[in-house]
mmJSON file of the N, C-alpha and C atoms, coordinates in Angstrom:
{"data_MODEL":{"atom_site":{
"group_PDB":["ATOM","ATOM","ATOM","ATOM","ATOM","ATOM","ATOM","ATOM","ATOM","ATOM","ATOM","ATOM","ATOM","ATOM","ATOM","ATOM","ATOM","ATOM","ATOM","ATOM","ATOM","ATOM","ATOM","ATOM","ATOM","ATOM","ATOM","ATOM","ATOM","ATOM","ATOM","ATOM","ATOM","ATOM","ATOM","ATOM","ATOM","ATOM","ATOM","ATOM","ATOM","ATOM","ATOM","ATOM","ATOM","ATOM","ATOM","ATOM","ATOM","ATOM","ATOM","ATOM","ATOM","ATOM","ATOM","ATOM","ATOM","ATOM","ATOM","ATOM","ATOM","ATOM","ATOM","ATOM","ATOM","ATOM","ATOM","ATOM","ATOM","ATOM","ATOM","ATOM","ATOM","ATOM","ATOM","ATOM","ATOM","ATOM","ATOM","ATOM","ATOM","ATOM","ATOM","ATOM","ATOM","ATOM","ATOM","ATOM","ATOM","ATOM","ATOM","ATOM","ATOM","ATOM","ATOM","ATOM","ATOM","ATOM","ATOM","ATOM","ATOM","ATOM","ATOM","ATOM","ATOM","ATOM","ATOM","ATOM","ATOM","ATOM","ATOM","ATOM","ATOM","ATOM","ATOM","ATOM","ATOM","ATOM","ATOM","ATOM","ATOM","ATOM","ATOM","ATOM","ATOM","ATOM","ATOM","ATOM","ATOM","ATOM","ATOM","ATOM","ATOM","ATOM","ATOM","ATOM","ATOM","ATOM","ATOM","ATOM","ATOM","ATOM","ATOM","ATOM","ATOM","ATOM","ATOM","ATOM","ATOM","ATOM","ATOM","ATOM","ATOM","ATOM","ATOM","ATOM","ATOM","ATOM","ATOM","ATOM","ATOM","ATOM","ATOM","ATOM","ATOM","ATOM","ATOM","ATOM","ATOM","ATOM","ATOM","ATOM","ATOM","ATOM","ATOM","ATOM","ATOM","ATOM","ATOM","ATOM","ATOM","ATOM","ATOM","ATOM","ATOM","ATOM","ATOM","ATOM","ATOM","ATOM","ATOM","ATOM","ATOM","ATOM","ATOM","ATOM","ATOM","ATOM","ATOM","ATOM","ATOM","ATOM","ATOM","ATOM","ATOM","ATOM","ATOM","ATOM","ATOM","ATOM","ATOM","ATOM","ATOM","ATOM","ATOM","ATOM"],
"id":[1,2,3,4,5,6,7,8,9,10,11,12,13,14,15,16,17,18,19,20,21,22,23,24,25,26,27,28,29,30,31,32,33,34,35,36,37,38,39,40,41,42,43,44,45,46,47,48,49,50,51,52,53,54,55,56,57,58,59,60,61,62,63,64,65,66,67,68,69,70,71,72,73,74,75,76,77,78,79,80,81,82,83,84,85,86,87,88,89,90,91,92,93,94,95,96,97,98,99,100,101,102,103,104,105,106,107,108,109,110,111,112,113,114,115,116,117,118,119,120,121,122,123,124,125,126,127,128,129,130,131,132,133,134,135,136,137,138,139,140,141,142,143,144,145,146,147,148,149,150,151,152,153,154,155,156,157,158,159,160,161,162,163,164,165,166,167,168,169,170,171,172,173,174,175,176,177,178,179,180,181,182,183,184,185,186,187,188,189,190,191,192,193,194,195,196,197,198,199,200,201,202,203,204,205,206,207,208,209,210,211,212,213,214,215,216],
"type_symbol":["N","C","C","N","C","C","N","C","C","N","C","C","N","C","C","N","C","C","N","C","C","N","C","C","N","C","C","N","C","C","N","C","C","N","C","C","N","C","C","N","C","C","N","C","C","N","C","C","N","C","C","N","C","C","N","C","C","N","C","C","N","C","C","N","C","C","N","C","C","N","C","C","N","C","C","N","C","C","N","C","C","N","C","C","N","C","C","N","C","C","N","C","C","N","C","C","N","C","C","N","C","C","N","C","C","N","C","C","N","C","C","N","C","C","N","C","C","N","C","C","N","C","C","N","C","C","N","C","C","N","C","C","N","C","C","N","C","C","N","C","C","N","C","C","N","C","C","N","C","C","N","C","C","N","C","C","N","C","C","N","C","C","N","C","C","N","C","C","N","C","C","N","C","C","N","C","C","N","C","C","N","C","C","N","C","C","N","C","C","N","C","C","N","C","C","N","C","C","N","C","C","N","C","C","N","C","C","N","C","C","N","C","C","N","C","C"],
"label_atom_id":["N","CA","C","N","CA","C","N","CA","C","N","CA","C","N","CA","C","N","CA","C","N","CA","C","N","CA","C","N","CA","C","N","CA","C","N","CA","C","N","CA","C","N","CA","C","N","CA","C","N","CA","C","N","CA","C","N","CA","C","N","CA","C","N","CA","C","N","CA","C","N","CA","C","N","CA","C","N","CA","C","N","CA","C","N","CA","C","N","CA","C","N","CA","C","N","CA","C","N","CA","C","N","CA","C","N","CA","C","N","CA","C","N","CA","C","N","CA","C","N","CA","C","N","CA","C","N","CA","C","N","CA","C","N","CA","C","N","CA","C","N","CA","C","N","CA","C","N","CA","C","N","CA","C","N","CA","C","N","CA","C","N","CA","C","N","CA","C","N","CA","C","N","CA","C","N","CA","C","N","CA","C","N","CA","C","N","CA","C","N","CA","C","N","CA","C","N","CA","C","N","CA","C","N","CA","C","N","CA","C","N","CA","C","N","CA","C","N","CA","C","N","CA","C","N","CA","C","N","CA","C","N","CA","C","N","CA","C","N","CA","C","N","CA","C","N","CA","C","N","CA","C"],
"label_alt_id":[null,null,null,null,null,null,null,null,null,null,null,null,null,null,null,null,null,null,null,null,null,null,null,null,null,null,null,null,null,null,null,null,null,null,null,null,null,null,null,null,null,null,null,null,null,null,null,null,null,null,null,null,null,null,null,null,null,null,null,null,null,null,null,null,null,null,null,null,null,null,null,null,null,null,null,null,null,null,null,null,null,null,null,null,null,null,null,null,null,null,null,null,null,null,null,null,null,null,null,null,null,null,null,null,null,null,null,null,null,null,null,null,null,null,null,null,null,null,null,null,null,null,null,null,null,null,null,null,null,null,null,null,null,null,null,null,null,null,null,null,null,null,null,null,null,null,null,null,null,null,null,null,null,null,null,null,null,null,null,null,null,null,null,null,null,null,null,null,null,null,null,null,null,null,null,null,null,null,null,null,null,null,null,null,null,null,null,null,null,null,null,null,null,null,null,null,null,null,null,null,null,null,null,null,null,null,null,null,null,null,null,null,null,null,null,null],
"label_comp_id":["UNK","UNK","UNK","UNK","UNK","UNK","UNK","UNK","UNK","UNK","UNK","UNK","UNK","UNK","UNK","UNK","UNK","UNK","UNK","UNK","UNK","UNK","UNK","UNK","UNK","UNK","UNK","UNK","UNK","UNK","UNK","UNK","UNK","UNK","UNK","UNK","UNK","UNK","UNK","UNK","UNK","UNK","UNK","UNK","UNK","UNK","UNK","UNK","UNK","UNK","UNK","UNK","UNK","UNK","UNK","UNK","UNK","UNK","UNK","UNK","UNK","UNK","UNK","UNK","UNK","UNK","UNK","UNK","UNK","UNK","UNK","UNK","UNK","UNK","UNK","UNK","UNK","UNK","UNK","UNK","UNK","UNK","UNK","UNK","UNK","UNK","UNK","UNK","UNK","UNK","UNK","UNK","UNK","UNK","UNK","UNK","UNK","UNK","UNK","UNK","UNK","UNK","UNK","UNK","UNK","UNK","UNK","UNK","UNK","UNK","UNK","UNK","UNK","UNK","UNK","UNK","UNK","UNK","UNK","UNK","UNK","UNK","UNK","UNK","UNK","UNK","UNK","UNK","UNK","UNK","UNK","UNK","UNK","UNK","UNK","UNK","UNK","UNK","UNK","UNK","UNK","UNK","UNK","UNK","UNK","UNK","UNK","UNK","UNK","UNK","UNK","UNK","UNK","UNK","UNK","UNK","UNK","UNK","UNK","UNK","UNK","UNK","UNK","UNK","UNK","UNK","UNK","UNK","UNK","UNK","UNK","UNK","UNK","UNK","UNK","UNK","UNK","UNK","UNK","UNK","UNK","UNK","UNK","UNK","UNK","UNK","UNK","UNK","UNK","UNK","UNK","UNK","UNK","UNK","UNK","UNK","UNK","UNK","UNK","UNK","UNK","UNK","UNK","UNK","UNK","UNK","UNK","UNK","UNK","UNK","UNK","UNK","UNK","UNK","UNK","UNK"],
"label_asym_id":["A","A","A","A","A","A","A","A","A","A","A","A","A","A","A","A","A","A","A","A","A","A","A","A","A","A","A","A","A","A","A","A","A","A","A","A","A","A","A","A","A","A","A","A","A","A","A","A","A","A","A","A","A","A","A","A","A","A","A","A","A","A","A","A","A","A","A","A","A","A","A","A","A","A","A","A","A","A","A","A","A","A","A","A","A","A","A","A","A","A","A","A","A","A","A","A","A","A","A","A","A","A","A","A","A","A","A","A","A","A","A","A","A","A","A","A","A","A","A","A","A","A","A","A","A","A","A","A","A","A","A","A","A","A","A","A","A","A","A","A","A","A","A","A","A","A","A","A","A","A","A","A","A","A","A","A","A","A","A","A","A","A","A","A","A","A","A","A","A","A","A","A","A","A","A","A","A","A","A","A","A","A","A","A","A","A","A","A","A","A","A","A","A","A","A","A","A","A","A","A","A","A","A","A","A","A","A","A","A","A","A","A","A","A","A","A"],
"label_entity_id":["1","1","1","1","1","1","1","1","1","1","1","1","1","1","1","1","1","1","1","1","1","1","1","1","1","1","1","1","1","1","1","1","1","1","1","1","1","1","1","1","1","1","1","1","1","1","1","1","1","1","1","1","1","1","1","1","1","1","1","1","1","1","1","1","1","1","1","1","1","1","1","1","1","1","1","1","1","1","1","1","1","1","1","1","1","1","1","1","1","1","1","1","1","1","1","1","1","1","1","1","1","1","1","1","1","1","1","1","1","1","1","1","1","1","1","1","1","1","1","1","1","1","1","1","1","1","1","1","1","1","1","1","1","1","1","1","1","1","1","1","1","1","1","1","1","1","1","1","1","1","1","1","1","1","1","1","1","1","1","1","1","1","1","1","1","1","1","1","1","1","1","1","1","1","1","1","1","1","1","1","1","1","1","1","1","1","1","1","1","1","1","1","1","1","1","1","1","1","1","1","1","1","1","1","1","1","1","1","1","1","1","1","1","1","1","1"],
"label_seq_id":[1,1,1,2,2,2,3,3,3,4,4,4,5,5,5,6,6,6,7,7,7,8,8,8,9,9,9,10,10,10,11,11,11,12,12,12,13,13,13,14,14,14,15,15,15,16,16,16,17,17,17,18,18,18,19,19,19,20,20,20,21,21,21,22,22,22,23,23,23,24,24,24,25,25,25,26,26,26,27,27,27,28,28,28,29,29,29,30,30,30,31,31,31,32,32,32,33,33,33,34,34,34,35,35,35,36,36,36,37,37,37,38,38,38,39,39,39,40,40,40,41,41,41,42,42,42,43,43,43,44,44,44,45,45,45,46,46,46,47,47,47,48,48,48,49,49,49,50,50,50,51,51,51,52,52,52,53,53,53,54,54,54,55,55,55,56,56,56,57,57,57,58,58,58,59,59,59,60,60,60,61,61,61,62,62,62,63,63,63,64,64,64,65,65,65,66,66,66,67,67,67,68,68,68,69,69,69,70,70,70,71,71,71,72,72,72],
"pdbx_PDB_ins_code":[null,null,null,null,null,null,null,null,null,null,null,null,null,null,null,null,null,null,null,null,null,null,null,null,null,null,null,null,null,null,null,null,null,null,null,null,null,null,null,null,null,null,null,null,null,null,null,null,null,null,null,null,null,null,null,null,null,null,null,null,null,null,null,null,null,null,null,null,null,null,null,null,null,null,null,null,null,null,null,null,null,null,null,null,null,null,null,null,null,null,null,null,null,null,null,null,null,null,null,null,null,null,null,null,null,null,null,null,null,null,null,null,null,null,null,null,null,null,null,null,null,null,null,null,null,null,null,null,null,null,null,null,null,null,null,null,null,null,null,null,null,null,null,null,null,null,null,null,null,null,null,null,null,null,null,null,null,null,null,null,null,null,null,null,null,null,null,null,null,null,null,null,null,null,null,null,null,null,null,null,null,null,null,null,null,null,null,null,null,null,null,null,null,null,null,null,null,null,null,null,null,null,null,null,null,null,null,null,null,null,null,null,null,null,null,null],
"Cartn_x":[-54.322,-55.575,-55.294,-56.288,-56.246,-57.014,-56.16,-57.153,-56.759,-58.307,-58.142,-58.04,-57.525,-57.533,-56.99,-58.065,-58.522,-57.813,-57.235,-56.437,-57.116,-57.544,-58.416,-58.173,-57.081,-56.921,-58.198,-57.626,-58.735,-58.024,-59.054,-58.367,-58.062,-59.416,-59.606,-58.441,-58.203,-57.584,-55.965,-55.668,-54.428,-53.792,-54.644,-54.151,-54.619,-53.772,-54.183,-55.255,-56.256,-57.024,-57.483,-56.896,-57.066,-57.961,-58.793,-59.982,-60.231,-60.556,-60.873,-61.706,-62.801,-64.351,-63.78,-62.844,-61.921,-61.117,-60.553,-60.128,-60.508,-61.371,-62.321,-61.268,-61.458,-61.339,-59.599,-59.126,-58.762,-59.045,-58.426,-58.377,-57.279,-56.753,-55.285,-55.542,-54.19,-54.245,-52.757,-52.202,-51.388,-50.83,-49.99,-49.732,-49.088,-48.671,-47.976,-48.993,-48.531,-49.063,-48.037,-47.356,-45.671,-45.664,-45.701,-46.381,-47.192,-48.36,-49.698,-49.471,-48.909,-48.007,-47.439,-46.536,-45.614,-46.665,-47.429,-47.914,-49.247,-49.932,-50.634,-49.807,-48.656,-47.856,-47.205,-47.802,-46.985,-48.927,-49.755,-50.905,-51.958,-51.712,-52.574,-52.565,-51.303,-50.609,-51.474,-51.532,-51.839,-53.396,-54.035,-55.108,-56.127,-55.061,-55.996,-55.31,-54.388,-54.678,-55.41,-55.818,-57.137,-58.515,-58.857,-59.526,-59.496,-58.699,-58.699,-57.421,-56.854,-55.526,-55.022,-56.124,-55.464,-55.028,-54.703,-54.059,-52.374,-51.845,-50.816,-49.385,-50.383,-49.931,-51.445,-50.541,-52.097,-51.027,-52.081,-51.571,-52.421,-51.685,-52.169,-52.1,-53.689,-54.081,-54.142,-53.84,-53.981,-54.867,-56.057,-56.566,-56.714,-56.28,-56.327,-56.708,-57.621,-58.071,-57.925,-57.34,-56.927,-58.015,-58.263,-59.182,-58.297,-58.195,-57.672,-58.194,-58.739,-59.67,-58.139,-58.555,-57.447,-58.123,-57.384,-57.898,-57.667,-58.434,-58.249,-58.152],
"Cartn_y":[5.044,5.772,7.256,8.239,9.716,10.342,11.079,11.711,12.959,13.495,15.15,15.437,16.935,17.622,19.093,19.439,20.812,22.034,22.8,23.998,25.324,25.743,26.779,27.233,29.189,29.668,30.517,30.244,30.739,32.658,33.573,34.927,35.01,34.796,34.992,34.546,33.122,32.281,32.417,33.089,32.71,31.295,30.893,29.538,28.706,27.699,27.323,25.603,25.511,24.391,23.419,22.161,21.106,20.067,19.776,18.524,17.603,16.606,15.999,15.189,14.93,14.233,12.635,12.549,11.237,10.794,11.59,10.503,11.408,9.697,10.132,10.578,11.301,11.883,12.919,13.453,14.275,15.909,16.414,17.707,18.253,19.01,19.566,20.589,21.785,23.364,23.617,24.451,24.717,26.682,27.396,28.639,28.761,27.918,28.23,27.111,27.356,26.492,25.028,25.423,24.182,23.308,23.98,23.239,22.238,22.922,22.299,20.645,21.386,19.847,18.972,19.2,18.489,17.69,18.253,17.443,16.537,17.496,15.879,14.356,15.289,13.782,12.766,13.333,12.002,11.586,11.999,11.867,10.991,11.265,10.763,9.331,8.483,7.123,6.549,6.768,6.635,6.619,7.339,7.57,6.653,6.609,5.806,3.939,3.744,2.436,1.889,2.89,2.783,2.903,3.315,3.49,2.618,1.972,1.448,0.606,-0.313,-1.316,-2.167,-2.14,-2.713,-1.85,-0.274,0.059,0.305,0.206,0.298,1.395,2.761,3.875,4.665,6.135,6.795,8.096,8.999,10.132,11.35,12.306,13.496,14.687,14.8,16.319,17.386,18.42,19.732,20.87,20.938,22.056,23.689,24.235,25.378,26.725,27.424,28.763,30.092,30.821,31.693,33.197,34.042,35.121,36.345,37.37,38.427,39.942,40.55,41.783,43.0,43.903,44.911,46.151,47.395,48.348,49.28,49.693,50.9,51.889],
"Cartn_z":[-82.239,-82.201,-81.973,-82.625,-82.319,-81.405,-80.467,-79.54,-79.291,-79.235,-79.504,-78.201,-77.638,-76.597,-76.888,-76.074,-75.783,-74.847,-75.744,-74.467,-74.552,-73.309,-73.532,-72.566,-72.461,-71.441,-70.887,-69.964,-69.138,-68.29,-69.001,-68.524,-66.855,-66.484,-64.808,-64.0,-64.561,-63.522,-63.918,-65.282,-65.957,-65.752,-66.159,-66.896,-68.192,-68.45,-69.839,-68.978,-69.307,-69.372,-70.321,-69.992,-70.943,-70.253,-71.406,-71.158,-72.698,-72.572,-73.856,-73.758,-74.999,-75.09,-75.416,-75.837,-76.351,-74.905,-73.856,-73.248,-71.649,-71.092,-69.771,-68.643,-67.664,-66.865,-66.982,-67.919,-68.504,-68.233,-67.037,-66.831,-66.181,-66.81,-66.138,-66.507,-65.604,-65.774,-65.64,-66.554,-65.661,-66.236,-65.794,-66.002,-67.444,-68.126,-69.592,-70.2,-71.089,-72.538,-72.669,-72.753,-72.356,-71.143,-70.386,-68.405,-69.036,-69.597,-69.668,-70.72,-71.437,-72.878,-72.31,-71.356,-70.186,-69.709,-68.899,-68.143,-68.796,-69.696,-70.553,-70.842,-71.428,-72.068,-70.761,-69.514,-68.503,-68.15,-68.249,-67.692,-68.531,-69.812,-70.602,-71.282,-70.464,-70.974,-69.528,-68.368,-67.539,-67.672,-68.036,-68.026,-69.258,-69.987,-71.36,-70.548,-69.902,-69.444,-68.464,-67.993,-66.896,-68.01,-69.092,-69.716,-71.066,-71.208,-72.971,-72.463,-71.506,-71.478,-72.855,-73.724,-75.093,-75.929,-75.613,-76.969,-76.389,-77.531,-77.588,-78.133,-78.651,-79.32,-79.199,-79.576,-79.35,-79.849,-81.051,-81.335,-80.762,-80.223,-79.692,-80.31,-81.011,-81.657,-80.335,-80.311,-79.319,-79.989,-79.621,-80.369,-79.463,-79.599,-78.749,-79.328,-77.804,-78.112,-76.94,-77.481,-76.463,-77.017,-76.583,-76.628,-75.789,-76.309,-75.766,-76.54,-74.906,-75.36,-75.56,-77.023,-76.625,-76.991,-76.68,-76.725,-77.7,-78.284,-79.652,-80.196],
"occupancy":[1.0,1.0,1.0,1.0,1.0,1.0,1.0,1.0,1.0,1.0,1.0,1.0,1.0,1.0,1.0,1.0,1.0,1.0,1.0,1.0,1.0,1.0,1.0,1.0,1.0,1.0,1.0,1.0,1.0,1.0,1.0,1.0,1.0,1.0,1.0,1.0,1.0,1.0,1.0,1.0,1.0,1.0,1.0,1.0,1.0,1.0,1.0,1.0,1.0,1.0,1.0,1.0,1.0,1.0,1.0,1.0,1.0,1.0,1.0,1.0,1.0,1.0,1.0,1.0,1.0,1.0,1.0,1.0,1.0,1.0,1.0,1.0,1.0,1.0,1.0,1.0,1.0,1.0,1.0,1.0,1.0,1.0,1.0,1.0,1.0,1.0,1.0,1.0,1.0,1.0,1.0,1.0,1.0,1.0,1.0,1.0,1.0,1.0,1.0,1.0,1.0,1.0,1.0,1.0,1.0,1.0,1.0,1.0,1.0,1.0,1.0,1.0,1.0,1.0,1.0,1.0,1.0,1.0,1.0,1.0,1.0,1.0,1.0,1.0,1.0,1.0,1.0,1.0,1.0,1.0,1.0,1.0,1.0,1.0,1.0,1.0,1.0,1.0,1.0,1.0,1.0,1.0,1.0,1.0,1.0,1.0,1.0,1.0,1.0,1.0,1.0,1.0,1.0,1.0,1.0,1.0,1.0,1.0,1.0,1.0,1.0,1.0,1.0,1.0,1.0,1.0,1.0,1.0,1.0,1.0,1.0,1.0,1.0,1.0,1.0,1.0,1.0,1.0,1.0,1.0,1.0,1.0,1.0,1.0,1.0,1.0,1.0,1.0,1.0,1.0,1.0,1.0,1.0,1.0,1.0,1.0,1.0,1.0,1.0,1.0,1.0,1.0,1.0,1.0,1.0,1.0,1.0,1.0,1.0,1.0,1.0,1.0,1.0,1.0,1.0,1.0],
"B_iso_or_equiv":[0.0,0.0,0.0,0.0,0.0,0.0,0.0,0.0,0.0,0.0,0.0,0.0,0.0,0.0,0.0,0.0,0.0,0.0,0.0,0.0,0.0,0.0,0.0,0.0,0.0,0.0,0.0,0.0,0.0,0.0,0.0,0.0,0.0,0.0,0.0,0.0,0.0,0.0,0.0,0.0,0.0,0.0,0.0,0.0,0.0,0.0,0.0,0.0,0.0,0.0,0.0,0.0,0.0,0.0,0.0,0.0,0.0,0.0,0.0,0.0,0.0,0.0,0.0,0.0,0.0,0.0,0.0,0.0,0.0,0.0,0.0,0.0,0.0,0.0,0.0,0.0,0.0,0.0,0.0,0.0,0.0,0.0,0.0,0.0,0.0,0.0,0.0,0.0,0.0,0.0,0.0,0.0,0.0,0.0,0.0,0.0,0.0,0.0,0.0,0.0,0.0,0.0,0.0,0.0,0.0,0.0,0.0,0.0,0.0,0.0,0.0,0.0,0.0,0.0,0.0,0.0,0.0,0.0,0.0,0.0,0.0,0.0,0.0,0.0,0.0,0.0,0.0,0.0,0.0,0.0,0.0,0.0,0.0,0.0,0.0,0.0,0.0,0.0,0.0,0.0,0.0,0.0,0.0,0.0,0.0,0.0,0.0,0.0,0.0,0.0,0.0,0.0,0.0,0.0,0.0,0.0,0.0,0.0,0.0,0.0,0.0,0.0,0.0,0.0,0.0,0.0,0.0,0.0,0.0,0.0,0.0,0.0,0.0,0.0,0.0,0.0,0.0,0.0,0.0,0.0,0.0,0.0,0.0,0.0,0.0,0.0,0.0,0.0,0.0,0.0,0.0,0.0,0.0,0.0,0.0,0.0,0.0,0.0,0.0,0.0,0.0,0.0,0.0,0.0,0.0,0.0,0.0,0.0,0.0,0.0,0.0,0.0,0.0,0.0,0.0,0.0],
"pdbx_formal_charge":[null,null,null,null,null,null,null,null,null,null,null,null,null,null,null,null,null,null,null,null,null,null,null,null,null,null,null,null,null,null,null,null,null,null,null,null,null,null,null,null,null,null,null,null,null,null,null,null,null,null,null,null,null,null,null,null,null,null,null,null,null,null,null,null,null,null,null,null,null,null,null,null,null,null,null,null,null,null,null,null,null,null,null,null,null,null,null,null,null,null,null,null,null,null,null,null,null,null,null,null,null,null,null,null,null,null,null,null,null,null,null,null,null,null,null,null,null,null,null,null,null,null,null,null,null,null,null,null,null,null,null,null,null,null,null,null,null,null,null,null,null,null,null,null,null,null,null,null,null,null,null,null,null,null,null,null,null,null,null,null,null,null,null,null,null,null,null,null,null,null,null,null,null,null,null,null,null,null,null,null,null,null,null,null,null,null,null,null,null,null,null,null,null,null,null,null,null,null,null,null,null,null,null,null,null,null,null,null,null,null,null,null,null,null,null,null],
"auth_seq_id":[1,1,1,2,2,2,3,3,3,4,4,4,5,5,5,6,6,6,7,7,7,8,8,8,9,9,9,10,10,10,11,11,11,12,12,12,13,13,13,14,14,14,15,15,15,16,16,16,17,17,17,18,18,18,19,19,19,20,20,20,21,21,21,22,22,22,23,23,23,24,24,24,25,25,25,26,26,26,27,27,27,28,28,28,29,29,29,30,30,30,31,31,31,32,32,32,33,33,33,34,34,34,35,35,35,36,36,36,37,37,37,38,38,38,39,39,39,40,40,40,41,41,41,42,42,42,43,43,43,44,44,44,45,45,45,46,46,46,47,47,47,48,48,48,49,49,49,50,50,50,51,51,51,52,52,52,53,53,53,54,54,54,55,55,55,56,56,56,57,57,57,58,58,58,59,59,59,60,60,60,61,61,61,62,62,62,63,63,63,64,64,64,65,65,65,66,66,66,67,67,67,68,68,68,69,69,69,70,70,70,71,71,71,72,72,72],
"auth_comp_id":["UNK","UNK","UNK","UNK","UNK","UNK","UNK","UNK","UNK","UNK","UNK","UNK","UNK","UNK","UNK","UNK","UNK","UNK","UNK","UNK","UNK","UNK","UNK","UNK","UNK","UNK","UNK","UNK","UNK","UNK","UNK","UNK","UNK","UNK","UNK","UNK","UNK","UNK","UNK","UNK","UNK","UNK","UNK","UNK","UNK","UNK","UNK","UNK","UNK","UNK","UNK","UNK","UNK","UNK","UNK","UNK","UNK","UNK","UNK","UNK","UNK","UNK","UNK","UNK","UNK","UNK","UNK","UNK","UNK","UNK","UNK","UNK","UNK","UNK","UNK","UNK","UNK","UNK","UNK","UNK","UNK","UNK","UNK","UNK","UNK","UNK","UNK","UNK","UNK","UNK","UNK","UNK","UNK","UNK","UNK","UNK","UNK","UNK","UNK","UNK","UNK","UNK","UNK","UNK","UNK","UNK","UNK","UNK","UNK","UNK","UNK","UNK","UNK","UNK","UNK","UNK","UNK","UNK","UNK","UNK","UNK","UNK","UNK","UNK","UNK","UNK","UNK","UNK","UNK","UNK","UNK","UNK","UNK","UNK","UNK","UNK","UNK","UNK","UNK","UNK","UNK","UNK","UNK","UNK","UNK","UNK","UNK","UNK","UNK","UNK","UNK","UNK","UNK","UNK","UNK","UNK","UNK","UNK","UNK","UNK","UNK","UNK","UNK","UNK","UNK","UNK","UNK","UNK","UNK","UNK","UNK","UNK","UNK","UNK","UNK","UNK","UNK","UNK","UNK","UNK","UNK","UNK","UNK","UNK","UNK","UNK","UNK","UNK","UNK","UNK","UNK","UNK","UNK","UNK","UNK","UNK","UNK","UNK","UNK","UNK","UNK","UNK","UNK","UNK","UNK","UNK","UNK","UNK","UNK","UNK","UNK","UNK","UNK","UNK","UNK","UNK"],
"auth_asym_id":["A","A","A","A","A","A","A","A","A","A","A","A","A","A","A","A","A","A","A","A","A","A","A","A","A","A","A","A","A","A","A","A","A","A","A","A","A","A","A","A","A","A","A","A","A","A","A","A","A","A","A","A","A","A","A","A","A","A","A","A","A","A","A","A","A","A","A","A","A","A","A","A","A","A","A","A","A","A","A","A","A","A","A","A","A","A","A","A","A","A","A","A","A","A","A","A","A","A","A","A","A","A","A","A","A","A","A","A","A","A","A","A","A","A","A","A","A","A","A","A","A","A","A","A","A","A","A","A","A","A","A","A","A","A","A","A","A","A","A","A","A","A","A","A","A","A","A","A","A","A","A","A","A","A","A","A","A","A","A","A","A","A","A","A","A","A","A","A","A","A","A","A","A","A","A","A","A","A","A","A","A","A","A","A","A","A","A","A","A","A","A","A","A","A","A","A","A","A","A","A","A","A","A","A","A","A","A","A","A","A","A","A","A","A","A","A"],
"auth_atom_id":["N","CA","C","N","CA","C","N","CA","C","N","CA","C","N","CA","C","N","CA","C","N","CA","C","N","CA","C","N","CA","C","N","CA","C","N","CA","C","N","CA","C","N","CA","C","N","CA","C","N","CA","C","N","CA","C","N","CA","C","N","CA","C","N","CA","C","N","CA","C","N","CA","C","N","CA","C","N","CA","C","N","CA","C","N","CA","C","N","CA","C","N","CA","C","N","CA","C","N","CA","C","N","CA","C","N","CA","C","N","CA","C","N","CA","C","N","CA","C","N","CA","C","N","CA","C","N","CA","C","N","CA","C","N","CA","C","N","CA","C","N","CA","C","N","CA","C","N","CA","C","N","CA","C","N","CA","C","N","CA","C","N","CA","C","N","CA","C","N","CA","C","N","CA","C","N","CA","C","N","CA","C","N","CA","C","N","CA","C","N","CA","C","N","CA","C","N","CA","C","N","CA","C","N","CA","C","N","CA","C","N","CA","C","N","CA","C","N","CA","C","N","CA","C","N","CA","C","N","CA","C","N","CA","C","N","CA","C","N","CA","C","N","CA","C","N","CA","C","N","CA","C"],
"pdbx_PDB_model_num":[1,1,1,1,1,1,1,1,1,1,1,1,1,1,1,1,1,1,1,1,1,1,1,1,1,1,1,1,1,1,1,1,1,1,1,1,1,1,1,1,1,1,1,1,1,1,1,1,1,1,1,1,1,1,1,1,1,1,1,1,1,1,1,1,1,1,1,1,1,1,1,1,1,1,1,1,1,1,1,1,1,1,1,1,1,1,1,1,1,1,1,1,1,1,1,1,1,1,1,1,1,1,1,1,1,1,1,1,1,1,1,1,1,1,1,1,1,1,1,1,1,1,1,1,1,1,1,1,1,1,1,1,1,1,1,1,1,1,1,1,1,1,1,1,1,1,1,1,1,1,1,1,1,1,1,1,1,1,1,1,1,1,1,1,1,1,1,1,1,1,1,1,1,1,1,1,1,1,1,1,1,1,1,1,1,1,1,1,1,1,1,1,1,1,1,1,1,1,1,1,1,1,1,1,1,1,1,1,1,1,1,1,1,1,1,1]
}}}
């Protein structure tokens, strides 16, 4: 099965934030973009067998958006 998730840094806090509408309770942060990959991929096996115990594979889309003001 495919499941999307969401990286969206956040300026204020400098960090990158991930959440996803596909798999429930799904929120991590962390200071890189890489941190943040790391730690989905130990979290999200865990999380979909508390949530879905019959699957057995699961592919991970990353969709990400970063925003940065510059000056001209």
């Amino acid at each position: 099965m495919n499941y999307t998730i969401n990286l969206i840094w956040d300026n204020e806090a400098s960090v990158w934030i991930a959440t996803s509408d596909d798999i429930p309770g799904l929120v991590l942060e962390a200071g890189s973009f890489d941190a943040l990959v790391e730690r989905i991929r130990f979290a999200v096996p865990e999380l979909l067998e508390l949530n879905s115990p019959n699957n057995s594979s699961a592919t991970l889309t990353f969709l990400s958006e970063r925003q940065e003001r510059i000056a001209l």
